[in-house]
DRENKE-88855 format. One record per residue (C-alpha): chain; x, y, z. Coordinates in steps of 0.02 Angstrom, whole numbers, plus 32768, in hexadecimal, padded with zeros to 4 digits. Example, Ala and Ser with C-alpha at 12.3 -4.5 7.8 and 13.67 -1.06 7.14 Angstrom:
REM residues 2
<rec unit="A" X="8267" Y="7F1F" Z="8186"/>
<rec unit="A" X="82AC" Y="7FCB" Z="8165"/>
END
This chain:
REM residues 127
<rec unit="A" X="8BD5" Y="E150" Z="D7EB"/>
<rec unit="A" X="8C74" Y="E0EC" Z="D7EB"/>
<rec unit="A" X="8C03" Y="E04E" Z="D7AF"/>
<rec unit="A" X="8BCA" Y="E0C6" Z="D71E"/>
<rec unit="A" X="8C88" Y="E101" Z="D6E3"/>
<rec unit="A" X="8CCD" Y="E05D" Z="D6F1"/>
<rec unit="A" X="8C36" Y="E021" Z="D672"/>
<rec unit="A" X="8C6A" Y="E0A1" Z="D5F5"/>
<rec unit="A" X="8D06" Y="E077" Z="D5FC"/>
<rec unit="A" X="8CD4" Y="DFBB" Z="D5DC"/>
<rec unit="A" X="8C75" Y="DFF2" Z="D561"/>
<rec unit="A" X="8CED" Y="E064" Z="D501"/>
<rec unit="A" X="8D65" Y="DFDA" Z="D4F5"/>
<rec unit="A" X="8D02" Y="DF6A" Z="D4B8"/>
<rec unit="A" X="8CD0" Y="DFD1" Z="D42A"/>
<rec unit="A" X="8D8A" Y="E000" Z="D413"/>
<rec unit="A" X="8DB2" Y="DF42" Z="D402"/>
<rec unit="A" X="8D29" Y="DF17" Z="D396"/>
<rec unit="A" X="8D62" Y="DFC7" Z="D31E"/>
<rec unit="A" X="8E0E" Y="DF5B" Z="D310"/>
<rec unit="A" X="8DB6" Y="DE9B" Z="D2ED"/>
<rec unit="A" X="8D4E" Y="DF01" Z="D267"/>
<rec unit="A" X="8DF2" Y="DF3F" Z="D21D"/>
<rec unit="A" X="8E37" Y="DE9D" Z="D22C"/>
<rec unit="A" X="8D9E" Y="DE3D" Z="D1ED"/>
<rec unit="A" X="8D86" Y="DEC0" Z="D146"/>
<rec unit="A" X="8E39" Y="DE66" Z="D114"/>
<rec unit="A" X="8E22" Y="DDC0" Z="D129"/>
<rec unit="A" X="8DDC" Y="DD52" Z="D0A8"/>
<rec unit="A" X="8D73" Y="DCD9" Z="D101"/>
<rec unit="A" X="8D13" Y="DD7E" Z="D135"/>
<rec unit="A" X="8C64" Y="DD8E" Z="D0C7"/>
<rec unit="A" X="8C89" Y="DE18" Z="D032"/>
<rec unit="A" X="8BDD" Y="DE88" Z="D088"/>
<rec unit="A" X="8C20" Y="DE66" Z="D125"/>
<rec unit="A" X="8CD3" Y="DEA9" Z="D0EA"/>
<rec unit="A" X="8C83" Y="DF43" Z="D0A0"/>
<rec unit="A" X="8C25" Y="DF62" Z="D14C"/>
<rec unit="A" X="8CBD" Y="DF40" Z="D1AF"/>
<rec unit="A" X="8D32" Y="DF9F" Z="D150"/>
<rec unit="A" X="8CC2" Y="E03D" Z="D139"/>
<rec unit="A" X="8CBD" Y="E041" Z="D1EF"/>
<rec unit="A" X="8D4A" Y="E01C" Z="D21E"/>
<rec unit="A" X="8DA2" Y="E0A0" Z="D19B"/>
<rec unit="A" X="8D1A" Y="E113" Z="D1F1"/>
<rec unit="A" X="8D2E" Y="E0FA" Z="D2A9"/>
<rec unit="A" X="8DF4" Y="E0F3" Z="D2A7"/>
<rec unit="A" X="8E13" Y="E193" Z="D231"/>
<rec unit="A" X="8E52" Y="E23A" Z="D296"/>
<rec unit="A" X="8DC5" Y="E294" Z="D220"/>
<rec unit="A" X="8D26" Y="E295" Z="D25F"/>
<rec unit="A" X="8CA1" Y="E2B4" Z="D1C3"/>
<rec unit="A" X="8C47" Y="E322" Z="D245"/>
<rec unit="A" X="8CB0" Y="E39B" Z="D2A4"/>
<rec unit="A" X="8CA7" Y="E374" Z="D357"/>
<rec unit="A" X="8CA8" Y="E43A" Z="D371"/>
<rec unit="A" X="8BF1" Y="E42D" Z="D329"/>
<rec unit="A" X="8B87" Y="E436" Z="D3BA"/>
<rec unit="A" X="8B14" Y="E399" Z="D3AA"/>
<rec unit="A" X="8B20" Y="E361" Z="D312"/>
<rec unit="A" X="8BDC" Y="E34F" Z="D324"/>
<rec unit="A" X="8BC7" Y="E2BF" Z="D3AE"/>
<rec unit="A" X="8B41" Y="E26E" Z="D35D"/>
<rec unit="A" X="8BBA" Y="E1FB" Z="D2ED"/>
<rec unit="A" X="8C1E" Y="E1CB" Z="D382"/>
<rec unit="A" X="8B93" Y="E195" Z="D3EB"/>
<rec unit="A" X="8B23" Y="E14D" Z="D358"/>
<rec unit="A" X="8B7E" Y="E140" Z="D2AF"/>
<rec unit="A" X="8BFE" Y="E0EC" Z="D2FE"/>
<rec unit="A" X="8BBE" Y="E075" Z="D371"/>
<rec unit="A" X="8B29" Y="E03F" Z="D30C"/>
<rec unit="A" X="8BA7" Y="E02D" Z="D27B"/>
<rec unit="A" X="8BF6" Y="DFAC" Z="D2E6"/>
<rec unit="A" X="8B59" Y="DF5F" Z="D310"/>
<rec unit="A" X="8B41" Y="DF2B" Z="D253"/>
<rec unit="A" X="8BF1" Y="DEE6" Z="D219"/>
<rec unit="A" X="8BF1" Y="DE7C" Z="D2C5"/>
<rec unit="A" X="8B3C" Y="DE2A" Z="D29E"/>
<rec unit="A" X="8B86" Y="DE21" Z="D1DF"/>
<rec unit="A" X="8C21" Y="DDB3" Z="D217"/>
<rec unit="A" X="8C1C" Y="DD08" Z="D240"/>
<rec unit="A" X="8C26" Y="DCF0" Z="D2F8"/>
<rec unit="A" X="8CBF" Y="DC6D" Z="D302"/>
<rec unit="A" X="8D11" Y="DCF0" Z="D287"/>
<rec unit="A" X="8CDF" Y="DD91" Z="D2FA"/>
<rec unit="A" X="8D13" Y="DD24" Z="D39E"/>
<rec unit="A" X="8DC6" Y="DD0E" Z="D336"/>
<rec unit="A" X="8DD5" Y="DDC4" Z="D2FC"/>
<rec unit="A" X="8DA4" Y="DE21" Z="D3AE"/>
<rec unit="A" X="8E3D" Y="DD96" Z="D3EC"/>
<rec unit="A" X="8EBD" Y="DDDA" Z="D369"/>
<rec unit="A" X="8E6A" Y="DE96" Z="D38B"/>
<rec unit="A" X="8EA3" Y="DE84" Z="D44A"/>
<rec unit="A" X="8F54" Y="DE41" Z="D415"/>
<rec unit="A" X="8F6F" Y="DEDD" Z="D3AD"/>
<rec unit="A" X="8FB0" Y="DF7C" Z="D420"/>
<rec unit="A" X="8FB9" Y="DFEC" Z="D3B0"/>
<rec unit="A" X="8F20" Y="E042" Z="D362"/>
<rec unit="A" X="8F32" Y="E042" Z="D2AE"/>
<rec unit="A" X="8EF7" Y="E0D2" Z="D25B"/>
<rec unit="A" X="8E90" Y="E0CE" Z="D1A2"/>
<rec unit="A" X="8EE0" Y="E133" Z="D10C"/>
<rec unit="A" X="8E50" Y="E0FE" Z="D0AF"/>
<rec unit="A" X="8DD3" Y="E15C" Z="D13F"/>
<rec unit="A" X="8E42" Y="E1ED" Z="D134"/>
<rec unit="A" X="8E4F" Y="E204" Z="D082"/>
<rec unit="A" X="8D77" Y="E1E6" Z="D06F"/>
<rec unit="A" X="8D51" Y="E26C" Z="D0F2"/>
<rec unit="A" X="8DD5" Y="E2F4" Z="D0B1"/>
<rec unit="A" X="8D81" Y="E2C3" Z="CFF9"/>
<rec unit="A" X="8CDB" Y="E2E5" Z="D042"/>
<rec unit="A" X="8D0E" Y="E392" Z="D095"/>
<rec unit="A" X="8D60" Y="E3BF" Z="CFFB"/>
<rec unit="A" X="8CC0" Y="E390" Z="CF98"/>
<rec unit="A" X="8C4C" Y="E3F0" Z="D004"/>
<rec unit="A" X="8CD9" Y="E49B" Z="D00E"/>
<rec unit="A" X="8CD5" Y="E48E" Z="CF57"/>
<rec unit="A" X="8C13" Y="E470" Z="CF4A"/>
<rec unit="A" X="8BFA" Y="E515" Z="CFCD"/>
<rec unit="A" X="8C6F" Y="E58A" Z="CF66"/>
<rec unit="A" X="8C10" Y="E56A" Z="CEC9"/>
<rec unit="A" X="8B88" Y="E57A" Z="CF04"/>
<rec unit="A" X="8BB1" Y="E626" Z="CF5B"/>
<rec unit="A" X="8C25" Y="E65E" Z="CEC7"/>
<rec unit="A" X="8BBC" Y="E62E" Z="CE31"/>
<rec unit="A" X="8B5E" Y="E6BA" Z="CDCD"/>
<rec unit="A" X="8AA0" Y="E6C3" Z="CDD8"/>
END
C-alpha cells in the first residue's frame, strides 16, 4: 500500500510540474503558436481555483480532474518540442510558488454566468 501512495504522490507532482512548464511554455516564443494555445488553455484550466464542474457534483464533478486535466496535459507535452519541454519542466521545478491563472478564472466565472443567465431565461420566459 505504501508502494501505491508513494506512486501517486510521484505522479501528482509530476503533473503539478508539468501544469507550471505548460504555463511557462504558453509564454515563451520559441514555443509553437498550437502548442501555446494547448498549453495555455490548460494550464489557465488546471491552475484556476474554479473548477468548470463543481467538485460537489457526484461523478461528473471528478471527471475533469482525473481526465480533462491530465489528458489536457498529455496533448500540449506531445505538442512542444522535447529540448523545449525538457527546459520548461527545469524552470517549472525552480518556481515555488504556484502561480495562479486570471485568465482561467475569469473564462469559468464567464461560463457560469452564461449558463445562470441561459437557465433563468429559459425558466422566466413566457410561453
Amino acid at each position: 500500500m505504501n508502494e501505491r501512495l508513494a506512486a501517486a504522490k510521484s505522479w501528482a507532482k509530476r503533473i503539478k510540474r508539468d501544469v507550471v512548464a505548460l504555463w511557462v511554455a504558453a509564454r515563451d516564443p520559441r514555443t509553437p503558436v498550437l502548442a501555446k494555445i494547448v498549453a495555455g488553455s490548460v494550464a489557465a484550466y488546471a491552475l484556476s481555483p474554479v473548477d468548470l464542474i463543481p467538485d460537489v457534483i457526484p461523478v461528473l464533478g471528478l471527471l475533469d480532474d482525473l481526465l480533462i486535466v491530465p489528458f489536457g496535459i498529455l496533448l500540449a507535452v506531445r505538442l512542444v518540442p522535447g529540448p523545449l519541454m525538457a527546459e520548461f519542466r527545469a524552470e517549472a521545478l525552480r518556481r515555488e510558488a504556484r502561480p495562479r491563472s486570471r485568465a482561467g478564472l475569469a473564462a469559468i466565472v464567464l461560463i457560469w454566468a452564461a449558463a445562470a443567465i441561459g437557465t433563468a431565461w429559459f425558466l422566466l420566459r413566457d410561453g
